[in-house]
N, C-alpha and C positions, 0 to 999 in steps of 0.2 A: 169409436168412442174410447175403447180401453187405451188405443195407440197413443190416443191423444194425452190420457191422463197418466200413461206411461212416460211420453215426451214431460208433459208438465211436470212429475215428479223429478224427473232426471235431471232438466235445468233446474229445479226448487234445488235438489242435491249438489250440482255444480255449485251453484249461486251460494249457497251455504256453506258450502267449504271456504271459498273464496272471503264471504263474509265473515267466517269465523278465523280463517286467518287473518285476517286485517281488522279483526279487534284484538287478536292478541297482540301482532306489531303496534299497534295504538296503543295498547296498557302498557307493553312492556316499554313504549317509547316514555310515555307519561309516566309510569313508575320511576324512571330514569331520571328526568327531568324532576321529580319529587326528591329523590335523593341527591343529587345535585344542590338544590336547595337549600336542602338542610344542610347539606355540608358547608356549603356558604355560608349560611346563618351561625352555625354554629365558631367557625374562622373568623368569623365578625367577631363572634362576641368576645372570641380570645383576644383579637388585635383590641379590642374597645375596652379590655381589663389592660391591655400593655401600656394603652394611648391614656389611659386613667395614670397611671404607677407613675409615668414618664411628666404626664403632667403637674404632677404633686411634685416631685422630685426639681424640675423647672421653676413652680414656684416658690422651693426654698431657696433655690441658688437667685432668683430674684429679690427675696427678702433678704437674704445677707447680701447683697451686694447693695443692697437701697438702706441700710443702717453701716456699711462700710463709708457710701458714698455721702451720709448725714452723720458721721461722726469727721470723716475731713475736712466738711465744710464747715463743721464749727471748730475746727482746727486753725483753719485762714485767719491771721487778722492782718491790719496792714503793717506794722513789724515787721510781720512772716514777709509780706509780699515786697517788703523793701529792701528785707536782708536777701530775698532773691533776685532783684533788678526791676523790681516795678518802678516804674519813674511816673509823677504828674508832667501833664501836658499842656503845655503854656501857652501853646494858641490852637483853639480849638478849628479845623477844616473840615467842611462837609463837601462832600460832590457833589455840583449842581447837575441835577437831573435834569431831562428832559421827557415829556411827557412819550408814553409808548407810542403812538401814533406819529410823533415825528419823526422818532426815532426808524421806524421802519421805511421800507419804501412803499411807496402807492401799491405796487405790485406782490409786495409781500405780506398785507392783509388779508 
C-alpha cells in the first residue's frame, strides 16, 4: 500500500512539474501576445492622429482649388472664348449610333 501511494505521489510530482511548466509557457506566451496588442493599438492610434492632420490638410488644398476653379469660371465669357479661337458651328453632326447589341457579335455577349 505505501508503494503504491509512493508511486502516486511521484507521478502527482512529475505531472505537476510538467503542468506547472506549461502554464508558465502559456502565460508568458499570452502575456506576449497582450503586449503585442497594445503596441498595435497604441501605432493605430498614432497613424489615426497623422491620417486625421493629413486629412484636414487635403481638405483645404480641396477648398482652394474649388474657389480657384469658381472664380475662372465666372471669368469665361464668350468675348474671352472668341478672342481665344472658339468658333460657332454651322452645321451641327451627330454620330449615328447603333444599338449595343448589333454592334457586338453573337459570340461576344
Amino acid at each position: 500500500m505505501k508503494k503504491t501511494v509512493h508511486k502516486n505521489i511521484r507521478q502527482l510530482l512529475k505531472r505537476g512539474k510538467g503542468i506547472f511548466w506549461s502554464l508558465v509557457c502559456l502565460s508568458f506566451l499570452v502575456s506576449s501576445y497582450y503586449v503585442y496588442l497594445m503596441n498595435t493599438a497604441a501605432l493605430n492610434g498614432a497613424r489615426w492622429n497623422g491620417a486625421e492632420t493629413e486629412t484636414a490638410l487635403l481638405g483645404e488644398k480641396v477648398s482652394e482649388l474649388e474657389s480657384e476653379y469658381l472664380s475662372l469660371k465666372q471669368s469665361v465669357t464668350l468675348s474671352v472664348a472668341y478672342e481665344r479661337g472658339f468658333e460657332d458651328v454651322k452645321a451641327v453632326r451627330f454620330i449615328s449610333g447603333r444599338k449595343v447589341g448589333t454592334a457586338a457579335a453573337v459570340n461576344e455577349i
